[in-house]
FINUKOL-991239 format. One record per residue (C-alpha): residue number from 1; y, x, z. Coordinates in Angstrom, 3 decimals. Last residue first. Example, Ala and Ser with C-alpha at 12.3 -4.5 7.8 and 13.67 -1.06 7.14 Angstrom:
// FINUKOL-991239
  num         y         x         z
    2    -1.060    13.670     7.140
    1    -4.500    12.300     7.800
END
This chain:
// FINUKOL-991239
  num         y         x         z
  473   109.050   153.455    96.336
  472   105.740   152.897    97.671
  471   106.309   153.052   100.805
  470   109.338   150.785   101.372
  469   107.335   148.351    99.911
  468   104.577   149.126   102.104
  467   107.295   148.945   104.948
  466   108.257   145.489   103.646
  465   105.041   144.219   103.560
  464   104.201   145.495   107.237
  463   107.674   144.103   108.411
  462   106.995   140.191   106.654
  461   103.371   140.226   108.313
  460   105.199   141.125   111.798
  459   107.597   138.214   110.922
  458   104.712   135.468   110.287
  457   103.256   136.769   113.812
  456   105.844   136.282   115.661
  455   106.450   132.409   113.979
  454   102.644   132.112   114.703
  453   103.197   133.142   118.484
  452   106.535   131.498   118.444
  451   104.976   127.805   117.127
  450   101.957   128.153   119.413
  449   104.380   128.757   122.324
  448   106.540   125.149   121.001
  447   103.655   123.242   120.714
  446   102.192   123.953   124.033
  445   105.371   123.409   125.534
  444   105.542   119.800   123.790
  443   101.558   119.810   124.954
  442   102.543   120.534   128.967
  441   105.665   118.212   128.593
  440   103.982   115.047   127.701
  439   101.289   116.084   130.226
  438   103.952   116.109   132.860
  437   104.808   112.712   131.458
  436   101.155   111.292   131.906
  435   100.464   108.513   129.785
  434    98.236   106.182   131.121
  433   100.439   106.625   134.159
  432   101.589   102.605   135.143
  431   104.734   103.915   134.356
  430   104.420   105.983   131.443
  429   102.424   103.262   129.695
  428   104.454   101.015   130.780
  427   108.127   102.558   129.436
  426   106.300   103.096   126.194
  425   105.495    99.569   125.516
  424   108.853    98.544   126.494
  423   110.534   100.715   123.984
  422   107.856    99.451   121.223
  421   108.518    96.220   122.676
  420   112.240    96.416   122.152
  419   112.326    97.609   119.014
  418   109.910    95.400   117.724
  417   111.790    92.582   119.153
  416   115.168    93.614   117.415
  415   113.273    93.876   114.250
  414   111.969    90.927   113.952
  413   115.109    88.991   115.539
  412   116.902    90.824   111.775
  411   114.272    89.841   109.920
  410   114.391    85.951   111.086
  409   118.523    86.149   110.335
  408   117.925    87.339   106.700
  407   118.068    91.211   106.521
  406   121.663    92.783   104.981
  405   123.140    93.771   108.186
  404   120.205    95.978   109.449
  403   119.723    97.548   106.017
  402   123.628    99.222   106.496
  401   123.040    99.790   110.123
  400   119.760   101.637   109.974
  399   121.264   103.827   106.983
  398   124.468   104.456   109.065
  397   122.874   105.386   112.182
  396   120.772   107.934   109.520
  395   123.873   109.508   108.277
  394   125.379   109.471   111.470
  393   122.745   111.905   113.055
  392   123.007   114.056   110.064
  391   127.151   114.214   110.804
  390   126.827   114.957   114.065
  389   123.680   117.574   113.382
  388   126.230   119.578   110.799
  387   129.199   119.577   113.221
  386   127.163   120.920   116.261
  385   125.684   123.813   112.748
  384   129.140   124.373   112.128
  383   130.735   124.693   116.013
  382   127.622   127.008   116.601
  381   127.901   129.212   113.437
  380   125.539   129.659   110.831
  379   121.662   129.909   111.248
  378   119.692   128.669   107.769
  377   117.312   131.595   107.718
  376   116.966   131.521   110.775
  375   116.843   134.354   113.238
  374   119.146   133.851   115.262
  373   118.014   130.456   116.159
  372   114.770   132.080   117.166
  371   116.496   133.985   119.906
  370   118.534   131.426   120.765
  369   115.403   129.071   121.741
  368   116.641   126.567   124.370
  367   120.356   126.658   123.501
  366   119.117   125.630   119.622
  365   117.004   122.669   120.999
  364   120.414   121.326   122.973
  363   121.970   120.827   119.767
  362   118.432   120.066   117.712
  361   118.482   116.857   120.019
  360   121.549   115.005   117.662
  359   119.257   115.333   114.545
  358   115.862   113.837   116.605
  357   117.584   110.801   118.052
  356   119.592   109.868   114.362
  355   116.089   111.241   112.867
  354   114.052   108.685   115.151
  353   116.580   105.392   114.730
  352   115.925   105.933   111.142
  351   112.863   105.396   111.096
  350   112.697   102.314   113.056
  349   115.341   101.314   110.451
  348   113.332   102.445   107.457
  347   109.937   100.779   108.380
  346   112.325    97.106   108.780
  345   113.996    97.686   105.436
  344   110.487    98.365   103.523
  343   109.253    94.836   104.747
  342   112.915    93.003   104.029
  341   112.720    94.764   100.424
  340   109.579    93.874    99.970
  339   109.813    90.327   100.923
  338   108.382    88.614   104.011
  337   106.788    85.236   103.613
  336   104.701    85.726   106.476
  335   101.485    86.070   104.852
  334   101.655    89.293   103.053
  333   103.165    90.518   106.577
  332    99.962    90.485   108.225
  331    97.735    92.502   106.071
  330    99.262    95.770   106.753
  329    99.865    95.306   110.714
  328    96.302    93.961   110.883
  327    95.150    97.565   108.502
  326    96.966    99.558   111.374
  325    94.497    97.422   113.984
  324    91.711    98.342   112.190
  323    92.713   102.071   111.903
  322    92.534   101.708   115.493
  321    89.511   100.305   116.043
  320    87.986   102.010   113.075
  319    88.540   105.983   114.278
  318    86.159   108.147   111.825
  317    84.891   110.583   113.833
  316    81.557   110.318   111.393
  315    79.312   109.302   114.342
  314    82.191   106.164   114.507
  313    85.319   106.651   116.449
  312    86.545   104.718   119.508
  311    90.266   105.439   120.902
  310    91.518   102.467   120.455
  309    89.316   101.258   123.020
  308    91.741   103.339   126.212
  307    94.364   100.858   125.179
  306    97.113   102.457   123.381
  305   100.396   105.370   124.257
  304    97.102   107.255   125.367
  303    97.589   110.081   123.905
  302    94.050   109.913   122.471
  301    95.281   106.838   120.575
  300    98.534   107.944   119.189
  299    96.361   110.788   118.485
  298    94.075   108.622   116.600
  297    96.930   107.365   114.658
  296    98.187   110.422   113.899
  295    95.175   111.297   112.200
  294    94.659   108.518   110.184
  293    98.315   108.743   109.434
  292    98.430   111.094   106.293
  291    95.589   110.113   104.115
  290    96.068   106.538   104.623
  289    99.767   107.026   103.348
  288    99.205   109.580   100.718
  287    96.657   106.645    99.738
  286    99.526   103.984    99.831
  285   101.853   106.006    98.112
  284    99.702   107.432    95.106
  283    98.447   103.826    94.910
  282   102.034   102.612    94.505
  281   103.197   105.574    91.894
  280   100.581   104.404    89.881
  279   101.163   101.178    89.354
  278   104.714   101.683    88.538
  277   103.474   104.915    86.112
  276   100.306   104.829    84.223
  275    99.327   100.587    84.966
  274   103.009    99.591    84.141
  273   103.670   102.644    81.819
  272   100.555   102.004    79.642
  271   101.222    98.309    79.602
  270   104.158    98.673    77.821
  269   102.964   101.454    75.791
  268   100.719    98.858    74.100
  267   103.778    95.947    73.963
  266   106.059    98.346    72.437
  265   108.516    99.673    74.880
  264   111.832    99.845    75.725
  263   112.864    95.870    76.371
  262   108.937    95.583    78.438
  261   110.140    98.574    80.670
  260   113.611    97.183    81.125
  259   111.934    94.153    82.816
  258   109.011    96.356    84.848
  257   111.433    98.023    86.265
  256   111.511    95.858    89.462
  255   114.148    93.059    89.401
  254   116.638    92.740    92.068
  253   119.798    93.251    89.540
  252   118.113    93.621    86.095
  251   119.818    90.787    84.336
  250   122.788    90.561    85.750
  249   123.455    94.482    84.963
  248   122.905    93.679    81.578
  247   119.947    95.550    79.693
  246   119.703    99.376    78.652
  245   121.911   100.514    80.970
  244   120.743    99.817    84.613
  243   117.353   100.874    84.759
  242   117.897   103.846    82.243
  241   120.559   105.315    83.591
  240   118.403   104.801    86.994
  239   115.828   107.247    85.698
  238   118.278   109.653    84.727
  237   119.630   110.179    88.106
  236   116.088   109.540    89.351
  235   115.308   112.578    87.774
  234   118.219   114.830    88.359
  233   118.113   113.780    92.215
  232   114.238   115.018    92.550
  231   115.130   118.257    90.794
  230   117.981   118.604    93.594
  229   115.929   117.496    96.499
  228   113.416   119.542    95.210
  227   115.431   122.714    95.335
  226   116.547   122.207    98.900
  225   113.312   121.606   100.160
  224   112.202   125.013    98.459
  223   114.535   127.049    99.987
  222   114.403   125.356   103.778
  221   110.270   125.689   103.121
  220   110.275   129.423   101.457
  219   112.183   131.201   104.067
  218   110.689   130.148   106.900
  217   107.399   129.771   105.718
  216   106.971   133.206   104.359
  215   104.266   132.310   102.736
  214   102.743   128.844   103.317
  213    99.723   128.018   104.414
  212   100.772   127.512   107.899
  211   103.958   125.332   106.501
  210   101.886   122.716   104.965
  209   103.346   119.355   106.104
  208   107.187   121.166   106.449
  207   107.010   120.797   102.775
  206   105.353   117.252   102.134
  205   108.216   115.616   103.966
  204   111.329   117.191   102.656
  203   112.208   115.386    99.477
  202   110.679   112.008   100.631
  201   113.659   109.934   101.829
  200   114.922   109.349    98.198
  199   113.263   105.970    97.791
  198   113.434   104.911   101.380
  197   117.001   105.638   101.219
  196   117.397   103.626    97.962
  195   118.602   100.663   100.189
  194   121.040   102.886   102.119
  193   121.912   104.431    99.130
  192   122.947   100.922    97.241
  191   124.752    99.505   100.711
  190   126.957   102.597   100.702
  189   127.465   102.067    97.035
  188   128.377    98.122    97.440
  187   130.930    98.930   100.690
  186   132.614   100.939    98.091
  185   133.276    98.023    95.710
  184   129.902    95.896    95.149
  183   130.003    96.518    90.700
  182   130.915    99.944    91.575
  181   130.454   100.246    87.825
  180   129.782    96.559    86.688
  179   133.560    96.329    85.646
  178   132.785    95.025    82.285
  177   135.362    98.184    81.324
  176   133.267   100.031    83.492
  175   133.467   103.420    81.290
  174   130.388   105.201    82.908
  173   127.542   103.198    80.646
  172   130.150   103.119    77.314
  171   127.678   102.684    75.112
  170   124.344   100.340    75.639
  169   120.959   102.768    77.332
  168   118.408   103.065    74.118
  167   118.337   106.568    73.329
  166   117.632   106.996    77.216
  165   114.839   104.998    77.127
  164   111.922   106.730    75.085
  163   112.877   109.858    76.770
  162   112.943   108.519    80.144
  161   110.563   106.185    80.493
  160   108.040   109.191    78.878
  159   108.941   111.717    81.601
  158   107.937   108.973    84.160
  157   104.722   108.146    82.429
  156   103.911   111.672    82.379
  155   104.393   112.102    86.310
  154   102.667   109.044    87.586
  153    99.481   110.396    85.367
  152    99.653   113.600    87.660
  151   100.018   111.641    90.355
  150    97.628   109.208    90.101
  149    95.197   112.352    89.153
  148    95.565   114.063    92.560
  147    95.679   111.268    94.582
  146    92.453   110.280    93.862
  145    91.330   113.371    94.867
  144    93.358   113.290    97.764
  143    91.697   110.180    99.115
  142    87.980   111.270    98.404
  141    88.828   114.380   100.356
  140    90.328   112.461   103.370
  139    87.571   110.988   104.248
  138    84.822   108.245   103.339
  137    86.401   105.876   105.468
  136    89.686   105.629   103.683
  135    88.337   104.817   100.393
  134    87.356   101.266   102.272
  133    91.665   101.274   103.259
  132    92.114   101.910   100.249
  131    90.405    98.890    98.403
  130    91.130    96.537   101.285
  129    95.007    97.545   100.497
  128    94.566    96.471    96.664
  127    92.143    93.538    97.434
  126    95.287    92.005    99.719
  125    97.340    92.858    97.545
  124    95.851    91.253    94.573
  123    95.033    87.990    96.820
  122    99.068    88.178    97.323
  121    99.674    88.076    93.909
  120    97.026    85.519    92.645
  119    99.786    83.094    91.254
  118   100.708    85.752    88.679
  117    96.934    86.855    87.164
  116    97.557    84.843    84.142
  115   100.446    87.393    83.670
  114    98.334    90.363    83.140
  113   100.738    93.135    82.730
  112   103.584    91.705    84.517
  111   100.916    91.008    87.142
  110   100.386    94.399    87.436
  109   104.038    94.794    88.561
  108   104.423    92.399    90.942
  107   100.959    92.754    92.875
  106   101.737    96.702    93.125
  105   104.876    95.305    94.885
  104   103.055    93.343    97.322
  103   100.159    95.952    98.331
  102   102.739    98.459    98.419
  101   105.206    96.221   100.879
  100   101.812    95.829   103.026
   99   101.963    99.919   103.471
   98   105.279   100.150   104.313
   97   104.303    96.947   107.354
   96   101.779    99.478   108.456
   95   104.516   101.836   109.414
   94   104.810    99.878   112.381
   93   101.248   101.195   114.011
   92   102.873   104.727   113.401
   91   106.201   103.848   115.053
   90   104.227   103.412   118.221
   89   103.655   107.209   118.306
   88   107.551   107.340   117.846
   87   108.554   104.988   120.909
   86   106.258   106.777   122.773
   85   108.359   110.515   122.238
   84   111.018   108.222   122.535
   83   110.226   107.693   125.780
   82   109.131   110.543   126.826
   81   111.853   112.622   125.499
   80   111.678   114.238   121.754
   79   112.384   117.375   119.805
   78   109.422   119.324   120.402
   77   107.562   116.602   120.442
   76   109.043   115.231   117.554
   75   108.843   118.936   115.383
   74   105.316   118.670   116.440
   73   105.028   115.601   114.305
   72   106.994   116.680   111.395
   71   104.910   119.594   110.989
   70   101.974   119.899   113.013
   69   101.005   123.399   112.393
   68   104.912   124.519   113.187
   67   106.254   128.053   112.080
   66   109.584   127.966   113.721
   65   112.908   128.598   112.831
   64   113.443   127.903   109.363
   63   111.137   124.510   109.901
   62   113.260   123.548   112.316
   61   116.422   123.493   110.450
   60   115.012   122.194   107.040
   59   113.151   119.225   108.795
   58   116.064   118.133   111.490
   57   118.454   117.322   108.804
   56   116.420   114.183   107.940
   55   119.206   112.005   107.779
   54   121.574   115.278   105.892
   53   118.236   115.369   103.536
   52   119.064   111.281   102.922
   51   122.562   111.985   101.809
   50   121.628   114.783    99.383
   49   118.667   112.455    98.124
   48   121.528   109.324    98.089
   47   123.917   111.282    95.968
   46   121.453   111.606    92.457
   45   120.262   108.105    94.107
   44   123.058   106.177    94.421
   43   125.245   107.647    92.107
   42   123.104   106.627    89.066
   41   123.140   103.267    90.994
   40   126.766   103.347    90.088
   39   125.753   100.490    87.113
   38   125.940    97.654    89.741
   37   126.057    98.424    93.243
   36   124.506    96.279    95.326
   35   122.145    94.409    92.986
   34   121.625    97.673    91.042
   33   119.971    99.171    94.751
   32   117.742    96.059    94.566
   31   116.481    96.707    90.978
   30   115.337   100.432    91.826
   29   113.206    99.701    95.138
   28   109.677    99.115    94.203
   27   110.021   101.535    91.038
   26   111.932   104.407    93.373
   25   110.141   103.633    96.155
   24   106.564   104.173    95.122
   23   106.591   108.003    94.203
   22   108.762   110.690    93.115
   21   109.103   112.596    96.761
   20   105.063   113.977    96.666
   19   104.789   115.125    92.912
   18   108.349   117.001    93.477
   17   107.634   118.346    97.162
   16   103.876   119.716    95.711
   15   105.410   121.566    92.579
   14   108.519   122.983    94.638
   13   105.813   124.069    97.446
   12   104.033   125.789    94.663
   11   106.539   127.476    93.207
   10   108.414   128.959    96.170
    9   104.902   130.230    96.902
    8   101.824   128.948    99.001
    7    99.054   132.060    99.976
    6    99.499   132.091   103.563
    5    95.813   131.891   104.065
    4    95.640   135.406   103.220
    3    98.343   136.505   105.768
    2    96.829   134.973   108.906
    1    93.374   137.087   107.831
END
């Protein structure tokens, strides 16, 4: 029965990764990586999905040893102390400030469409998240549905941006003789992929989500990861060519695409793109978004990292006290005055604190399970693979850093106090014993015996086939 359900290919994990990693970020985040960097943005991003698979090193390796249900969050409790093993279920709540910089950049980009509409922004965001968040109690089903066809539209309107704009990119885009290649020096490039991080972050996420339905998991997710993050790198590549060459880089620096859109396009296939791909790509994000952490909310919940009333469902199991207070730390941040880029800045640092925690832990993980180690499909020596989680771990330090210097003064206290709360936070709750630390333990060893009975079990099905195929030859 185990093998049936593992019925995902190479194929179809490349097809899900692609449609999953080309979303929001690239049309929320595109102008503000030319402001840093000029017309080297192509490097930004083609380099900056290699770069951000190095941050999120831990996804590839532990998903070619073990066969985890949980994905990326197992791979946290696997990977993670008690602390920070808090400090990550709080993360979830946080993430709700991603979700507000949808609502805000969907705003900016419709409204380029229907300008009359352009001193309602933050009402449109506002309806926008309301809108999913309302989709979000009828299930996941209705989400991914919707999903489904955003994407697919997302997609076509990408390939079309392209075409229609690469004829149209100004000679001489690699010669900087206006010297707006590395336009911000080195410093300027470093600052451009950390800002596209969020952007090219997603190559490995929807991957190690469905590794029990895929086939040969262990093989197939570090394989297909890889291959996405190059496809994914090609596209924005080209995508960025466009962004930056087609106007001066004054002109687009900070802007969202919507400006170079509106230079390519007629006014009818204007709005097509806008509403087919910008908008798009948003709604794809935020409902991947409420499709993804309703669950881990509740288990933040459950685990008892919240108040014992965050817990409440409805008769449906559908959990509205917390998912309320995710949709307060959505709406919020329209008010404050916050931009995108700040809002998207503060997610990523959190973020990045995890993987620079989580990379430098697979050392020690790899003395724990030798065995399994051995068996990867990505193993390579000891002093390599010490080398490899160094540099991953640095990678994502130097992401937090770089969008840590660049937020105004009030981001930056922002930041430092949710830090320290979510830290503090944690600390109670293991203090006081809400959260138990030897049952913290008890579910990370949980995890990890599920993960080498199903890991067993995935090479067992690998020796029948290859005895049949033996067999028959």
């Amino acid at each position: 029965m185990q093998g049936e359900k593992k019925k995902l290919g190479l194929f179809n994990i490349f097809s899900l990764g692609v449609g999953g990693a080309i979303g929001s970020g690239i049309f929320v985040m595109m102008g503000f990586g030319i402001a840093y960097t000029g017309r080297s943005i192509v490097l930004a991003v083609s380099v900056g999905c290699l770069y951000m698979l190095l941050a999120y090193l831990f996804h590839p390796i532990m998903s070619s040893m073990f066969v985890l249900p949980g994905g990326d969050y197992d791979m946290k409790v696997m990977l993670m102390g008690p602390t920070m093993t808090g400090f990550s279920a709080l993360a979830t709540v946080v993430n709700g400030f991603g979700m507000a910089s949808y609502g805000l950049a969907f705003a900016s980009y419709f409204t380029s469409v229907f300008t009359d509409l352009a001193p309602y922004q933050n009402l449109i965001a506002i309806a926008l998240i309301v809108l999913f968040f309302a989709l979000s109690i009828r299930g996941t089903k209705a989400l991914a549905t919707i999903t489904t066809i955003i994407t697919a539209t997302l997609l076509v309107s990408v390939v079309i941006f392209v075409v229609v704009g690469l004829p149209q990119v100004q000679p001489g885009y690699f010669s900087n003789a206006d010297g707006q290649f590395f336009s911000g020096g080195f410093g300027g490039l470093i600052g451009a992929i950390a800002m596209m991080s969020f952007a090219c972050q997603g190559t490995t996420m929807a991957p190690v989500s469905v590794m029990p339905v895929t086939k040969k998991p262990r093989k197939t997710i570090p394989l297909g990861i890889l291959l996405i993050c190059v496809t994914v790198a090609a596209v924005y590549a080209l995508m960025s060519v466009v962004a930056a060459g087609v106007l001066p880089v004054e002109q687009v620096a900070g802007q969202n695409l919507s400006l170079v859109a509106q230079t390519i396009f007629s006014p009818t296939l204007f709005a097509i793109f806008i509403l087919g791909a910008a908008c798009c790509a948003i709604m794809s994000s935020l409902a991947s978004g409420m499709t993804m952490l309703r669950y881990p909310l509740l288990s933040v919940a459950e685990d008892g990292w919240l108040p014992k009333v965050f817990k409440k469902t409805t008769k449906s199991g559908y959990p509205y006290v917390v998912m309320g207070l995710f949709f307060v730390f959505t709406i919020v941040p329209i008010f404050t005055g916050l931009s995108v880029d700040a809002l998207i800045s503060l997610v990523m640092i959190i973020s990045m604190v995890m993987n620079a925690y989580m990379n430098i832990s697979m050392i020690k993980l790899i003395k724990e399970y030798p065995e399994q180690w051995k068996k990867s499909t990505l193993h390579m020596p000891t002093p390599v693979f010490n080398c490899l989680c160094v540099i991953g771990t640095l990678c994502a330090c130097a992401v937090a850093f770089y969008l840590f210097k660049d937020l105004s003064t009030t981001s930056m206290i922002l930041c430092v106090v949710l830090l320290v709360v979510m830290v503090g936070i944690a600390q109670i709750q293991l203090r006081t014993g809400m959260v138990k630390k030897e049952d913290l333990l008890a579910k990370r060893a949980k995890i990890a015996a599920d993960a080498l009975a199903a890991t067993e079990a995935d090479e067992a099905e690998e020796a029948r086939e290859a005895a049949a195929a033996a067999k028959a030859i």
